[in-house]
C-alpha positions as CSV (number, residue, x, y, z in Angstrom):
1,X,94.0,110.8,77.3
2,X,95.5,110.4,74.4
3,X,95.4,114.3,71.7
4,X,93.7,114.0,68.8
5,X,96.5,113.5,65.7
6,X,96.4,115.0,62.3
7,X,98.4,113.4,59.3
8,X,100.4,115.3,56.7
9,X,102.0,114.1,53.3
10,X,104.8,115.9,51.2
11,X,105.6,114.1,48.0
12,X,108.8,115.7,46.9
13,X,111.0,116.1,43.9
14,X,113.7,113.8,46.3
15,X,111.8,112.1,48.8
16,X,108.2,111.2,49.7
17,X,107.5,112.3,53.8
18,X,104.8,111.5,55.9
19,X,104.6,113.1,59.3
20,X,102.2,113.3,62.7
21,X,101.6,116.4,64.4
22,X,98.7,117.5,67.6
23,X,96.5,120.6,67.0
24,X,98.4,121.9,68.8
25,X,100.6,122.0,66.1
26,X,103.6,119.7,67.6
27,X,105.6,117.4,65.2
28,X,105.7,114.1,66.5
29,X,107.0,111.1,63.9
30,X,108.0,111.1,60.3
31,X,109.2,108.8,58.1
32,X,111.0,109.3,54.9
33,X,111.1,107.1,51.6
34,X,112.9,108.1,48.3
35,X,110.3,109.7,45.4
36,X,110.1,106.6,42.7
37,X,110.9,108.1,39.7
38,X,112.2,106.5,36.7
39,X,115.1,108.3,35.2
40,X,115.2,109.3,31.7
41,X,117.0,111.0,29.1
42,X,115.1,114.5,29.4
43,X,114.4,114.0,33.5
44,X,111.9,111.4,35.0
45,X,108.7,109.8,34.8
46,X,106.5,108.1,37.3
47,X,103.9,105.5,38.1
48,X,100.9,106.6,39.9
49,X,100.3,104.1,41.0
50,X,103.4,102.9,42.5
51,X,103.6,106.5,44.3
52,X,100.2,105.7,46.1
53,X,102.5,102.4,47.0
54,X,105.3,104.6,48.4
55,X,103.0,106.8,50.2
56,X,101.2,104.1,51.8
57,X,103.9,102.1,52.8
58,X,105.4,105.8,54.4
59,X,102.5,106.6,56.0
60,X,101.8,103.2,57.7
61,X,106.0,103.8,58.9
62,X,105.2,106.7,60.3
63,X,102.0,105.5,62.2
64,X,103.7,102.9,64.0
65,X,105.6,105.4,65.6
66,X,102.4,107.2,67.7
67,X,100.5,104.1,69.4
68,X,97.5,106.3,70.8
69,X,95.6,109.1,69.6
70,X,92.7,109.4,66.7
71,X,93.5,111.0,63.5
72,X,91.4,113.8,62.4
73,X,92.6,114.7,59.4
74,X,94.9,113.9,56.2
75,X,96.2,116.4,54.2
76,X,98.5,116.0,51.3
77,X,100.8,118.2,49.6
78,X,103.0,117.6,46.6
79,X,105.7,119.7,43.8
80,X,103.8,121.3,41.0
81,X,103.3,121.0,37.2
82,X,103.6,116.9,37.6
83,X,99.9,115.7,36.6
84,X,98.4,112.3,36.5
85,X,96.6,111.6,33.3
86,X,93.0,109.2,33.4
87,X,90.5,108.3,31.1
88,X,86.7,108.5,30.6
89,X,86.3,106.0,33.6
90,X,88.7,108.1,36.3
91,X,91.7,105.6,35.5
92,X,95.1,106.4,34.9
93,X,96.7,106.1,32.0
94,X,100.5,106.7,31.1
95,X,102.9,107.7,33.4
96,X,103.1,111.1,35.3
97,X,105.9,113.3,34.2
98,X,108.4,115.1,36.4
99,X,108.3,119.0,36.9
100,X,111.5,119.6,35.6
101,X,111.7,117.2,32.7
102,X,112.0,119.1,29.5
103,X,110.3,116.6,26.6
104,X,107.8,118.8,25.9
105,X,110.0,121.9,25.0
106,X,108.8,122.0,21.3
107,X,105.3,122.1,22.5
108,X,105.6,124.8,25.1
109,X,106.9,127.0,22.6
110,X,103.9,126.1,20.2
111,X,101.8,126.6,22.8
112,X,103.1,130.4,23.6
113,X,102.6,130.9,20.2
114,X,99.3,129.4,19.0
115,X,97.5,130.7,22.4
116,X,100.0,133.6,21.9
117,X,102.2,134.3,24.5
118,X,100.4,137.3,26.5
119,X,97.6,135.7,26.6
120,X,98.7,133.0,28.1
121,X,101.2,134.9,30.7
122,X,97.8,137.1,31.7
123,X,95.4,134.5,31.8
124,X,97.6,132.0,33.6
125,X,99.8,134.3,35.8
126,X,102.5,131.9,34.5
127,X,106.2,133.6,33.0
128,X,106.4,130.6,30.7
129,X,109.7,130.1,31.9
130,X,108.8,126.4,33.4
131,X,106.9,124.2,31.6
132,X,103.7,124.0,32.6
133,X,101.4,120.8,32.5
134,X,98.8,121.3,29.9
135,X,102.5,121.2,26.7
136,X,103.8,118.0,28.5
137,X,100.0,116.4,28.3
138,X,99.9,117.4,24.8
139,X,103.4,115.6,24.2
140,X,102.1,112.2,26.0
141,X,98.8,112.0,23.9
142,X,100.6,112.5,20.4
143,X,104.1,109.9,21.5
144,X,102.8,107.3,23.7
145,X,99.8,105.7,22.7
146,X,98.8,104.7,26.5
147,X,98.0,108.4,26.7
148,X,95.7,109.0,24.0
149,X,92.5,108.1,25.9
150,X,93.3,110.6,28.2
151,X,90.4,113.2,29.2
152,X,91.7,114.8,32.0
153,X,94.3,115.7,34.3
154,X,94.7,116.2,37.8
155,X,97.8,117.1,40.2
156,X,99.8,114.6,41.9
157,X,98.1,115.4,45.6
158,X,94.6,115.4,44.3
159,X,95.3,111.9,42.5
160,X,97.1,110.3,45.7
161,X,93.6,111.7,47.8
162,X,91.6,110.4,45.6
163,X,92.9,106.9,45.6
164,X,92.6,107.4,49.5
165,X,88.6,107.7,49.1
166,X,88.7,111.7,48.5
167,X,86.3,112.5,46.0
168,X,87.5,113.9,42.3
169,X,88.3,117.6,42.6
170,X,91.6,119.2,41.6
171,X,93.1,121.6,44.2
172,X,93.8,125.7,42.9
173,X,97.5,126.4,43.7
174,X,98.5,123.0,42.0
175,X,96.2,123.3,38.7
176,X,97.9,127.5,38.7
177,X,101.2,125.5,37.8
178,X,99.3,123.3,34.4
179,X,99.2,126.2,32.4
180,X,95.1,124.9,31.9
181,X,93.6,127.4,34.5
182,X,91.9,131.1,34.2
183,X,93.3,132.5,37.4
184,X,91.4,135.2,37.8
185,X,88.5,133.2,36.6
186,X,89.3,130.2,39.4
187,X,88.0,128.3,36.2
188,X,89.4,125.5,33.5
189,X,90.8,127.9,30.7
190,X,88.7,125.9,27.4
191,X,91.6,127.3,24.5
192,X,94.1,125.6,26.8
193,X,92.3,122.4,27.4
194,X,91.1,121.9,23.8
195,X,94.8,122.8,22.8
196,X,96.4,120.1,24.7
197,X,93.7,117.8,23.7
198,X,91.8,117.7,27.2
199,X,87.7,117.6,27.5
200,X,86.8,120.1,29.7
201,X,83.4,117.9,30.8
202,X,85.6,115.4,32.4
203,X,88.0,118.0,34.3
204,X,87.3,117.2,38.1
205,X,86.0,120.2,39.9
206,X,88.0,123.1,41.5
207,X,88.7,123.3,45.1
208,X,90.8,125.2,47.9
209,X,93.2,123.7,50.0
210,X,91.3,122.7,53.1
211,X,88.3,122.0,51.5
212,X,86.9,118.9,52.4
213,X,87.6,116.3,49.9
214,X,86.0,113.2,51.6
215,X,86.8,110.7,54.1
216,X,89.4,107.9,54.2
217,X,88.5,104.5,53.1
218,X,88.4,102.2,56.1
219,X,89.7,99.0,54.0
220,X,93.3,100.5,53.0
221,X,95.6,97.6,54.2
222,X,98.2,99.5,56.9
223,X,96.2,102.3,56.8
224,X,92.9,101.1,59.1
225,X,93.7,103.8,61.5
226,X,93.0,106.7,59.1
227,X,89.5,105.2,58.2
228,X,87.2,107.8,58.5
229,X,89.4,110.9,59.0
230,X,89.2,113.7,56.6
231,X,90.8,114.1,53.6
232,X,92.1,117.3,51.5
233,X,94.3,118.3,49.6
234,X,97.2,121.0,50.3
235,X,98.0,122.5,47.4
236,X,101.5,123.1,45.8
237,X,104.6,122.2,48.1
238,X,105.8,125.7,48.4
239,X,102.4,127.2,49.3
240,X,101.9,124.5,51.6
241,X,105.3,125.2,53.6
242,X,104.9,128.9,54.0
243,X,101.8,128.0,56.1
244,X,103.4,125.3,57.7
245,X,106.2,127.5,59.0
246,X,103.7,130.7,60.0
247,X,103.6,132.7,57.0
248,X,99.6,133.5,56.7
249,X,99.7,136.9,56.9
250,X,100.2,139.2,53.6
251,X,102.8,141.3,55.6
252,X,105.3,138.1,55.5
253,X,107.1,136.5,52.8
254,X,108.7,133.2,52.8
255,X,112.4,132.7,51.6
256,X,113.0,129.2,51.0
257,X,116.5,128.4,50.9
258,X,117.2,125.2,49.3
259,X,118.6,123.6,45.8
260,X,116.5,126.5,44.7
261,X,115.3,129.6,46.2
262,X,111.8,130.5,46.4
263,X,110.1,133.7,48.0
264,X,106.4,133.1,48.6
265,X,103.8,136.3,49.8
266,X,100.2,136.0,49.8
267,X,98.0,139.0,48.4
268,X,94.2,139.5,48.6
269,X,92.7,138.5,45.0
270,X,92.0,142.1,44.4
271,X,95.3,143.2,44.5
272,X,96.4,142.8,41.0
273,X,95.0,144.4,38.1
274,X,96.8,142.6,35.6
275,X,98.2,138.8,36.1
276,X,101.4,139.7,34.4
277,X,102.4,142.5,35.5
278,X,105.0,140.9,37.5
279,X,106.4,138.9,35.5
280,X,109.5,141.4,34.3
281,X,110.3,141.4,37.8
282,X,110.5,138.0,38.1
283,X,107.1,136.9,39.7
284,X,104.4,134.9,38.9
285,X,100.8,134.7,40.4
286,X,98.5,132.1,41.2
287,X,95.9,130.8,43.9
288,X,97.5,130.5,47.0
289,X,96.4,127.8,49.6
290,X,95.0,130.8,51.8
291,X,91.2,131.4,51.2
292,X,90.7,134.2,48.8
293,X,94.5,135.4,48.7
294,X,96.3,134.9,45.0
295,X,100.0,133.3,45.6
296,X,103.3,135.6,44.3
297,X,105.6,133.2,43.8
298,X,109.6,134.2,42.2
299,X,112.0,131.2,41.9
300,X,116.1,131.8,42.1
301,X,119.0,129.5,41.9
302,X,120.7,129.3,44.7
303,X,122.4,126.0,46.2
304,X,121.9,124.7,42.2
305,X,125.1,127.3,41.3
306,X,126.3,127.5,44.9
307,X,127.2,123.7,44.9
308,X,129.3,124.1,41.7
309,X,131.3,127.5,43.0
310,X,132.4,124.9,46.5
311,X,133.3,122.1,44.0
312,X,135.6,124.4,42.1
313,X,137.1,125.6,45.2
314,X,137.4,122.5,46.9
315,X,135.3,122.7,49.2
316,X,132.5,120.4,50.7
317,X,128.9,122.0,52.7
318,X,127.2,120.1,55.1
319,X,123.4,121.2,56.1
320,X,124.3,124.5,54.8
321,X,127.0,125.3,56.3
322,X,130.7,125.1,54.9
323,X,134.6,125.6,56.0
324,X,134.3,129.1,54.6
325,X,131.8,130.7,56.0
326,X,134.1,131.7,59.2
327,X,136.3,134.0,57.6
328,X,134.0,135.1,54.9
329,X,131.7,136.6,57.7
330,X,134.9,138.2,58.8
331,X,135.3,140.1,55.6
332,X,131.8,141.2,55.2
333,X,131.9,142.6,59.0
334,X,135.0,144.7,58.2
335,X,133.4,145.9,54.7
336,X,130.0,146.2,56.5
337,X,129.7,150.0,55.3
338,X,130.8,149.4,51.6
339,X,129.2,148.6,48.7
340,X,129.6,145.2,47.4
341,X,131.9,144.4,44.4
342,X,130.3,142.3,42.5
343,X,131.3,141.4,38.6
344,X,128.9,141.5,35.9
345,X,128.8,137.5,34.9
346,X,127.6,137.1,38.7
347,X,125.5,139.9,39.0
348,X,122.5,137.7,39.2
349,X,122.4,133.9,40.0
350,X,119.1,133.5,38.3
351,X,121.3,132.3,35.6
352,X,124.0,129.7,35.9
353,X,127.5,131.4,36.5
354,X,130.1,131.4,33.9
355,X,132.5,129.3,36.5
356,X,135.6,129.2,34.2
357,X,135.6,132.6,32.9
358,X,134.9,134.2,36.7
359,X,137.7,132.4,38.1
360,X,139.9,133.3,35.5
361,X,139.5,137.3,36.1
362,X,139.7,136.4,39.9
363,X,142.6,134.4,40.1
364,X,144.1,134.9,42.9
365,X,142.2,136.1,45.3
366,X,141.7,134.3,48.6
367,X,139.0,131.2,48.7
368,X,136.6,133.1,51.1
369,X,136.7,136.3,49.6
370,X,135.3,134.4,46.5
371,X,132.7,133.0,48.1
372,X,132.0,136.2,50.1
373,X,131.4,137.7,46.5
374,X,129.0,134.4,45.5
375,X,126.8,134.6,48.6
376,X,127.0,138.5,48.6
377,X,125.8,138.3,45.0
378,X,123.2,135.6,45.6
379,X,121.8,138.2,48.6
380,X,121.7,140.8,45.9
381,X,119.3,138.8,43.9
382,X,117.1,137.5,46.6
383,X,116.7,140.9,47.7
384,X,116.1,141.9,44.1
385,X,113.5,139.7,44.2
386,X,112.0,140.8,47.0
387,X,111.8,144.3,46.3
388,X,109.5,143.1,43.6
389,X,107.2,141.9,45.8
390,X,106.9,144.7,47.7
391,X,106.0,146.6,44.4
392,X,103.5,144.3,43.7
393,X,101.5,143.8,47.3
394,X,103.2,146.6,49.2
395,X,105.4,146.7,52.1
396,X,107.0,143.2,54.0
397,X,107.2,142.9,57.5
398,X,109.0,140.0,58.3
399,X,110.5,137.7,56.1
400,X,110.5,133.8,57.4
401,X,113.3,131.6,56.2
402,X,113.8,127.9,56.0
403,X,115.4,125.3,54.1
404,X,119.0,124.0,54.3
405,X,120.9,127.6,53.0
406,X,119.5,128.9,55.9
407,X,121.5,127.9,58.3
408,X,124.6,129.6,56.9
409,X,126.0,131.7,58.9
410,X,127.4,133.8,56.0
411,X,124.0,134.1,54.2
412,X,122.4,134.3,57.9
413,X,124.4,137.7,58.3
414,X,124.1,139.5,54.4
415,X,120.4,139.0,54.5
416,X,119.8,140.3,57.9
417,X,121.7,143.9,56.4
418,X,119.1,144.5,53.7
419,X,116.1,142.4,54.4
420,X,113.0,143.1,57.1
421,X,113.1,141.3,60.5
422,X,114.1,137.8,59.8
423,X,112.9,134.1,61.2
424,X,114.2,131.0,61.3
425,X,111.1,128.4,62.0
426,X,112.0,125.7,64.4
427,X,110.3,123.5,62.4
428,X,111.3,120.1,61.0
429,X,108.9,119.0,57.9
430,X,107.5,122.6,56.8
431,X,105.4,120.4,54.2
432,X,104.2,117.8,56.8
433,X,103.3,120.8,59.0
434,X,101.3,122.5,56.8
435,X,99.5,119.8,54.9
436,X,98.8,118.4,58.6
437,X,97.8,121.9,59.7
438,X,95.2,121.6,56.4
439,X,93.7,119.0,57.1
440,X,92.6,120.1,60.4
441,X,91.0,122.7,59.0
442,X,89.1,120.6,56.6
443,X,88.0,118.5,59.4
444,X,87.1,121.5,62.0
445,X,90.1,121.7,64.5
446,X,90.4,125.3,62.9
447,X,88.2,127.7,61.4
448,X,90.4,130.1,59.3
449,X,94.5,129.8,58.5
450,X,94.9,132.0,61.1
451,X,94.1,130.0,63.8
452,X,96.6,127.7,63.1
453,X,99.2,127.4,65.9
454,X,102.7,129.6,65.2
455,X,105.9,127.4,65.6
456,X,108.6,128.3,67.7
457,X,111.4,130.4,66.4
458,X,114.3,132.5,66.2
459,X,115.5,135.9,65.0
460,X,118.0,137.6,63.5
461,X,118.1,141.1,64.2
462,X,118.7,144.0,61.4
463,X,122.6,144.1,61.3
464,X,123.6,141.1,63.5
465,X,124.9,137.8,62.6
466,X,123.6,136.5,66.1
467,X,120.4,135.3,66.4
468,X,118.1,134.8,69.9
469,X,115.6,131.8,70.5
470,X,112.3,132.4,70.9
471,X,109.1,131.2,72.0
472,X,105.6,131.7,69.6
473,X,104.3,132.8,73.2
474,X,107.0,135.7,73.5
475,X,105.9,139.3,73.2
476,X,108.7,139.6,70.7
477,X,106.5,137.1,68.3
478,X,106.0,138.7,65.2
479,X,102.6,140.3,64.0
């Protein structure tokens, strides 16, 4: 007999996934198809509705991949701060705006100072580094005039479920990153919404990830398998991942090694007394996709100034990995006891590197002792980063690692000297996982995050560069 299936979806900056696992948590298919964005001058835009297209036509790809088995559950997970736009009747209107698109600069900083800027850092638990939603909605109403009958907004995820027959809600990890929520509240922030130009009687409802949202229209063209399954939606990508790769416990944090670097750890609500508190160390807070647990999120460049250092040296990196990592780990085993030497314009890679003027007061010194000194410094931050978190929801366990980086070798080995217990998921599609895993949830496989199945994995022990396979079944599997 055939097991009993559930769907995930992971609409990302770079490409738009789909994926199959059992509840017993195994991935079976995916299938992959490029985000369609339009470029523009300050970053992207997008259609909604020619996402739903992509999505669709990915889903029904993957599908045709697992001939038996019911479908349970659909889950969908998608990057933050991008928000679909509709009118009075629920239809959208304008195009969606990328994440990192920066149009709406000039309103941001209106925005920071007409709400004032602590207010809006402690109400939203947002740095007001990135711009948020609610200054790029404003932008859209006052330039394009497809935008002005706009009432409300909702994330990318909750817009794609909806068209799949979900009901209108708005997920809370995604509507943390608008810049339009009272966290601690778990409401619609009014100032916010009127500021933008938003009605707050048409903002869909507020929801957790793994909350029912519906069922799946049976009449979807390629898509009359997942009739009747239950819908929800996941919540913001990195949330979504952590779960995906076993990080439910507030002991873990998740290091996400990829163009950026993100290190996720989920707190009990009542942890924080004040929303910004971490903010000078770098973190922000929102709702996390776990039930009653607040999200503390800190964002780092990492492969975004790594790629650059390898161009400048020449060399190329393939899935992480690159020509010298070899006799870079070399050097940091025979300095393993000294401190490292790191210069002042690369003390921190939260901030581009000066390439030009680094190289010139280290000219001359071998190729992998540079990069020894690049990955040593981006370990510095990390763990910088991570003490932070400890300061703000107390001691880490374990810290779970995935993402491209994390294969290095190099980085594998400077990590495992300062960081807790570390492990590498055997996972494939973290966000197809977890949205999956979701879903199930929301249809009644599980009853609590908790009781979703652990993946495999392996770990790197404190001080080794090796690492052992291991089995979630071990006695070695991590609590």
């Amino acid at each position: 007999m055939a097991s009993a299936l559930l769907l995930g979806v992971d609409i990302g900056t770079t490409l738009t996934k789909v994926g199959l696992i059992d509840v017993g948590g195994r991935e079976i298919s995916h299938a992959v198809t490029p985000t369609p964005w339009n470029r523009e001058t300050t970053g992207a835009t997008i259609d909604p509705e020619t996402l739903f297209r992509a999505v669709v036509s990915c889903a029904t790809a993957a599908l045709a991949h697992v001939p038996e088995g019911s479908v349970l559950g659909v889950g969908v997970t998608s990057m933050a701060e991008t928000a679909v736009l509709v009118d009075a009747h629920g239809a959208p209107v304008g195009p969606a705006v990328a994440w990192y698109d920066t149009r709406a600069r000039d309103e941001f900083a209106r925005m920071k100072s007409e709400l004032l800027d602590t207010r809006v850092a402690r109400t939203t638990g947002l740095n007001t580094s990135q711009i948020p939603t609610g200054p790029t909605v404003r932008w859209l109403r006052d330039h394009l005039s497809a935008s002005r009958d706009a009432r409300a907004c909702t994330s990318v995820s909750d817009w794609i479920v909806h068209r799949l027959g979900g009901e209108w809600a708005c997920e809370l990890s995604l509507a943390s990153r608008t810049g339009l929520l009272d966290v601690r509240a778990g409401e619609w922030w009014p100032d916010a919404l009127e500021w933008c130009g938003l009605d707050f009687d048409y903002m869909p409802p507020l929801r957790h990830a793994g909350s029912s949202y519906g069922r799946v229209r049976e009449d979807l063209e390629g898509l009359e398998r997942l009739g009747g399954a239950t819908l929800t939606t996941a919540g913001h990508d990195h949330l979504c991942g952590s779960v995906g790769v076993g990080v439910n416990r507030s002991s873990q944090v998740m290091d996400s090694c990829g163009t950026a670097e993100a290190l996720v750890r989920a707190v009990p609500t009542g942890t924080l007394d004040d929303l910004g508190e971490g903010h000078h160390l770098g973190v922000e807070v929102g709702w996390h996709v776990i039930p009653d647990h607040y999200a503390l999120l800190g964002g780092l460049s990492l492969g975004l100034n790594l790629i650059p250092v390898l161009e400048t040296l020449g060399v190329e990196s393939r899935d992480g990995r690159t020509p010298l990592d070899a006799p870079a780990l070399v050097l940091a085993t025979e300095h393993e006891d000294e401190a490292a030497v790191l210069h002042e314009s690369v003390r921190s890679l939260r901030d581009q590197i000066n390439l030009d003027r680094w190289f010139t007061e280290h000219h001359g010194e071998p190729p992998e002792e540079l990069w020894w000194r690049v990955m040593q410094t981006a370990v510095t931050s990390s763990h910088d980063l991570l003490d932070g978190l400890e300061k703000l929801g107390g001691p880490v366990t374990q810290v779970v690692a995935s993402g491209g980086w994390s294969k290095n070798p190099l980085l594998r080995y400077l990590k495992s000297r300062v960081f807790p217990p570390l492990t590498y998921p055997l996972v494939e599609e973290a966000g197809i996982r977890g949205s999956a895993l979701l879903s199930g949830l929301a249809g009644g496989a599980f009853s609590h995050v908790e009781d979703f199945p652990d993946p495999p994995f392996e770990i790197v022990e404190p001080h080794r560069a090796s690492h052992s396979p291991t089995d979630p079944s071990s006695p070695r599997k991590p609590i």
